[in-house]
Backbone as a ProteinNet text record, in pm:
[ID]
protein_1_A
[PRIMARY]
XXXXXXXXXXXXXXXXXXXXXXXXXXXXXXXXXXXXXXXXXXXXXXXXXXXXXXXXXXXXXXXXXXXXXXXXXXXXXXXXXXXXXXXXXXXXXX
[TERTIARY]
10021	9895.1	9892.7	9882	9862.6	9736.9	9665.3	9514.3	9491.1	9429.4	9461.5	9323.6	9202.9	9107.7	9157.4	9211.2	9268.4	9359.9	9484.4	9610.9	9562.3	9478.6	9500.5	9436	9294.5	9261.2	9399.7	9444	9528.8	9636.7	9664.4	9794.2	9811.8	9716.2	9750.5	9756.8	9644.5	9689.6	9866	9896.4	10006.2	10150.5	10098.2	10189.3	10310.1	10329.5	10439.3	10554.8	10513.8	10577.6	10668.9	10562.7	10691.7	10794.1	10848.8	11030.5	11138.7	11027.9	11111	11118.7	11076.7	11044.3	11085.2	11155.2	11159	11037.6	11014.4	10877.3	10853.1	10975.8	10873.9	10818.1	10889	10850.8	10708.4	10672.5	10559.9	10400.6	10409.1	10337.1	10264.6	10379.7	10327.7	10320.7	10401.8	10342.9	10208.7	10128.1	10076.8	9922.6	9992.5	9897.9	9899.3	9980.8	10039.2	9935.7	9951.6	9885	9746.9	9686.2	9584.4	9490.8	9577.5	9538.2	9565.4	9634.9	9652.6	9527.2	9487.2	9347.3	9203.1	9215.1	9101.7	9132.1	9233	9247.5	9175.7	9114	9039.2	9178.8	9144	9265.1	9397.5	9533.7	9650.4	9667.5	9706.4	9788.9	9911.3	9956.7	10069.6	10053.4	10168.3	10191.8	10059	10076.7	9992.4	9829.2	9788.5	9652.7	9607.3	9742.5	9686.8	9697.3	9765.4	9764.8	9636.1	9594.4	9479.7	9337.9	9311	9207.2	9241	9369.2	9356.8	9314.7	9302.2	9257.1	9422	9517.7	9602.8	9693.6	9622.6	9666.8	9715.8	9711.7	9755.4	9822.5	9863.2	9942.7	10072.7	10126.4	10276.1	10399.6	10355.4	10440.2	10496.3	10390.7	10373.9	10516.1	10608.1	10714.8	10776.2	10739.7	10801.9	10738.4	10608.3	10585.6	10640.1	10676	10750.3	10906.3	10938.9	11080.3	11039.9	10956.9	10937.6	10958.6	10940.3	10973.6	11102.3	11136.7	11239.3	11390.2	11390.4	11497	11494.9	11368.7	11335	11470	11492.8	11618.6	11557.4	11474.2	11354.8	11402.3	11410.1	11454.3	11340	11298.4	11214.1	11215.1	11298.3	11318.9	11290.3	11296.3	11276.2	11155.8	11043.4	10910.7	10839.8	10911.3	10867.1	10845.4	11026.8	10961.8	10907.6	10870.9	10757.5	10633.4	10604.3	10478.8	10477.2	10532.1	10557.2	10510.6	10589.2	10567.7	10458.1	10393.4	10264.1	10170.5	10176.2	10119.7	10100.9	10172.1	10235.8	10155.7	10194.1	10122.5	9994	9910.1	9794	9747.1	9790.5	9724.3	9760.1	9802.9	9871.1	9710.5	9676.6	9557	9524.8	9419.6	9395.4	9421.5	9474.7	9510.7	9419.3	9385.3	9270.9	9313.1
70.2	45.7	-98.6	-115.8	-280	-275.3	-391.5	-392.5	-430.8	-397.7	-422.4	-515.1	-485	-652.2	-754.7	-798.9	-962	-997.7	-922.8	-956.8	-922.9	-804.5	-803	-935.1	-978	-1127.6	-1232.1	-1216.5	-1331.4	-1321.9	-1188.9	-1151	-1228.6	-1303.9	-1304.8	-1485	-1561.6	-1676.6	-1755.6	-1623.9	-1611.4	-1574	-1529.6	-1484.7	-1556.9	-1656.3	-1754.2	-1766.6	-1727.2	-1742.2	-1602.4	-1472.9	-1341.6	-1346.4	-1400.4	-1357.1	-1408.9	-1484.4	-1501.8	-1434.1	-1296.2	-1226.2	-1083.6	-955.9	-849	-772.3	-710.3	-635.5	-551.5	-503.9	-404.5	-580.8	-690.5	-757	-855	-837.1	-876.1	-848.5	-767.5	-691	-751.3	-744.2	-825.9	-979.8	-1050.8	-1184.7	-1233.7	-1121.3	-1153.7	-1134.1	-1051	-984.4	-1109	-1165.7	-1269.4	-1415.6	-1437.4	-1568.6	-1539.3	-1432.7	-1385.7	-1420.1	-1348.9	-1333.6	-1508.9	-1595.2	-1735.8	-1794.6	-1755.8	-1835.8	-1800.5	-1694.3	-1654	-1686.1	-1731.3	-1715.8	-1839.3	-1845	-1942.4	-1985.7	-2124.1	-2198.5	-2145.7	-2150.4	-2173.7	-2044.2	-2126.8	-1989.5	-1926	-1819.3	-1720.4	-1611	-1573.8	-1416.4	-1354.3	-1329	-1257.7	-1266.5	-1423.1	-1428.8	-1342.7	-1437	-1355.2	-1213.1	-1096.3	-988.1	-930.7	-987.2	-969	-959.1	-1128.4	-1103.4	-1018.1	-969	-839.5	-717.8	-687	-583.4	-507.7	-587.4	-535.8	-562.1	-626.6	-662.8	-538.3	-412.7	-313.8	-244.1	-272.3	-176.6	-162.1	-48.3	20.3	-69	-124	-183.6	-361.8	-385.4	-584	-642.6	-561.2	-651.9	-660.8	-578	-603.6	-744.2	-798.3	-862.3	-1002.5	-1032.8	-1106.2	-1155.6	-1036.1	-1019.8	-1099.2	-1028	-1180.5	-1268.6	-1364.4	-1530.2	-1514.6	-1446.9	-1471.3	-1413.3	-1281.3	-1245.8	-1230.4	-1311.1	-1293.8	-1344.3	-1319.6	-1337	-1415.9	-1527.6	-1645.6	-1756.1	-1842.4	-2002	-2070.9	-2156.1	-2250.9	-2365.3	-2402.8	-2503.4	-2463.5	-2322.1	-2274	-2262.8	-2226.1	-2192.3	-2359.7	-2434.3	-2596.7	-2631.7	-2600.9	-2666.5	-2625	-2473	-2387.5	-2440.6	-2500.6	-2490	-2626.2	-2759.6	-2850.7	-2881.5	-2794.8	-2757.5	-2717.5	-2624	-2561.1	-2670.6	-2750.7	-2859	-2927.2	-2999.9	-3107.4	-3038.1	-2955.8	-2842.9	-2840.2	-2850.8	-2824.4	-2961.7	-3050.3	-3213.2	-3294.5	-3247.7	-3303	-3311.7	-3419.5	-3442.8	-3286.6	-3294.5	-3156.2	-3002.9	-2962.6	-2858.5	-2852	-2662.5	-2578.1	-2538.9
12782	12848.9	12898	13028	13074.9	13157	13090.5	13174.8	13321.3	13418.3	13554.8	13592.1	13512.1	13608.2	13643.6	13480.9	13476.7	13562.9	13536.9	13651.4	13731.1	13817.5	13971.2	14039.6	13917.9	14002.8	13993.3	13914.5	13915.7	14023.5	14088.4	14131.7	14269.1	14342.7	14455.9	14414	14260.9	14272.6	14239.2	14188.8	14086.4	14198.1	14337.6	14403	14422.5	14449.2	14497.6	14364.8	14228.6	14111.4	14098.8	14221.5	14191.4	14261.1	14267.6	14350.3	14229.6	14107	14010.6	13892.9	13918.7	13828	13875.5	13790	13854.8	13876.5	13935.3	13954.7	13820.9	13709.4	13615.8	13491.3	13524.8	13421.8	13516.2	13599.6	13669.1	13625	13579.8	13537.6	13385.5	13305.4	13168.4	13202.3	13287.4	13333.9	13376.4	13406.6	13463.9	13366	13257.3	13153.5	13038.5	13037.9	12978.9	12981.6	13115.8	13211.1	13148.6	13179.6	13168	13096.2	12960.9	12804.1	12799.7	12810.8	12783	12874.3	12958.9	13047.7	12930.9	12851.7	12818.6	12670.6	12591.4	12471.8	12387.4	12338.4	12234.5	12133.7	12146.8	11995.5	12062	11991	11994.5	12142.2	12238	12287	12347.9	12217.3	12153.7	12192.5	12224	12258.3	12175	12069.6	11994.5	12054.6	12078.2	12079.9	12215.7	12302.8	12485.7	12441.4	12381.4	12423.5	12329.9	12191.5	12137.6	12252.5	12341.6	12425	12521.7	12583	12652.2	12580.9	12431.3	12452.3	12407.6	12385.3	12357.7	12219.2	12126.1	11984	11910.4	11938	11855.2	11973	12045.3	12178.3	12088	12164.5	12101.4	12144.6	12259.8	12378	12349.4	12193.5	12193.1	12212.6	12153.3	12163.4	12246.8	12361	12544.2	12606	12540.6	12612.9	12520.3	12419.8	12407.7	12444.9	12461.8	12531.7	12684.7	12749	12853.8	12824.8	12741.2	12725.3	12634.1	12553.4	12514.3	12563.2	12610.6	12688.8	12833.9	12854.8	13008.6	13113.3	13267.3	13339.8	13386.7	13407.6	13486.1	13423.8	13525.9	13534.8	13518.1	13394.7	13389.7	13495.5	13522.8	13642.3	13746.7	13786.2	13890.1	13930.6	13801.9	13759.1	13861.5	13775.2	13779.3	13925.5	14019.1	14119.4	14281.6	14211.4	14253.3	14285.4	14097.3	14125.5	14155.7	14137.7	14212.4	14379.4	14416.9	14591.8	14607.3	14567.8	14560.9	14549.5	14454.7	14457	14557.7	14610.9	14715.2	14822.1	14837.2	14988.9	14951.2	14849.1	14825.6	14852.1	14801.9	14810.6	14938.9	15010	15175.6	15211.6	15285.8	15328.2	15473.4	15484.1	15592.2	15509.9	15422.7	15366.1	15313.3	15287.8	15241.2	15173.1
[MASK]
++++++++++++++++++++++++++++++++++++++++++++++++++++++++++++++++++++++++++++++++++++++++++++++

């Protein structure tokens, strides 16, 4: 079961980060982000998938396998969102 409010708002701020991700692991990234925007105190796999709504899912340990056997370049992540940045703070940009 993966919840669809949270990620679909997030999906289009989150867009520029999918080409580093395969599309079936997109999905829990994004469930992931999510649960970490909304999580009160420490936030752990466990807590984000708890505020989704997903602390007893059958599925928890797929979404740890994202960060730990995930095929995604942290560096890559970085100078993504780097650029994203830069393009956002250029004077005239919306």
């Amino acid at each position: 079961m993966t919840p669809s409010v949270g990620p679909a708002v997030l999906d289009g701020w989150m867009r520029p980060f999918r080409c580093h991700f395969t599309a079936a692991v997109w999905r829990h990234v994004l469930v992931l982000v999510c649960g970490a925007l909304l999580a009160p105190g420490r936030r752990t796999v466990a807590a984000a998938l708890r505020v989704m709504g997903l602390g007893e899912a059958a599925g928890f340990a797929v979404y740890h396998r994202v960060l730990s056997h995930g095929h995604w370049c942290s560096q890559a992540l970085v100078s993504q969102t780097a650029a994203n940045f830069q393009r956002c703070s250029r004077p005239g940009s919306a």
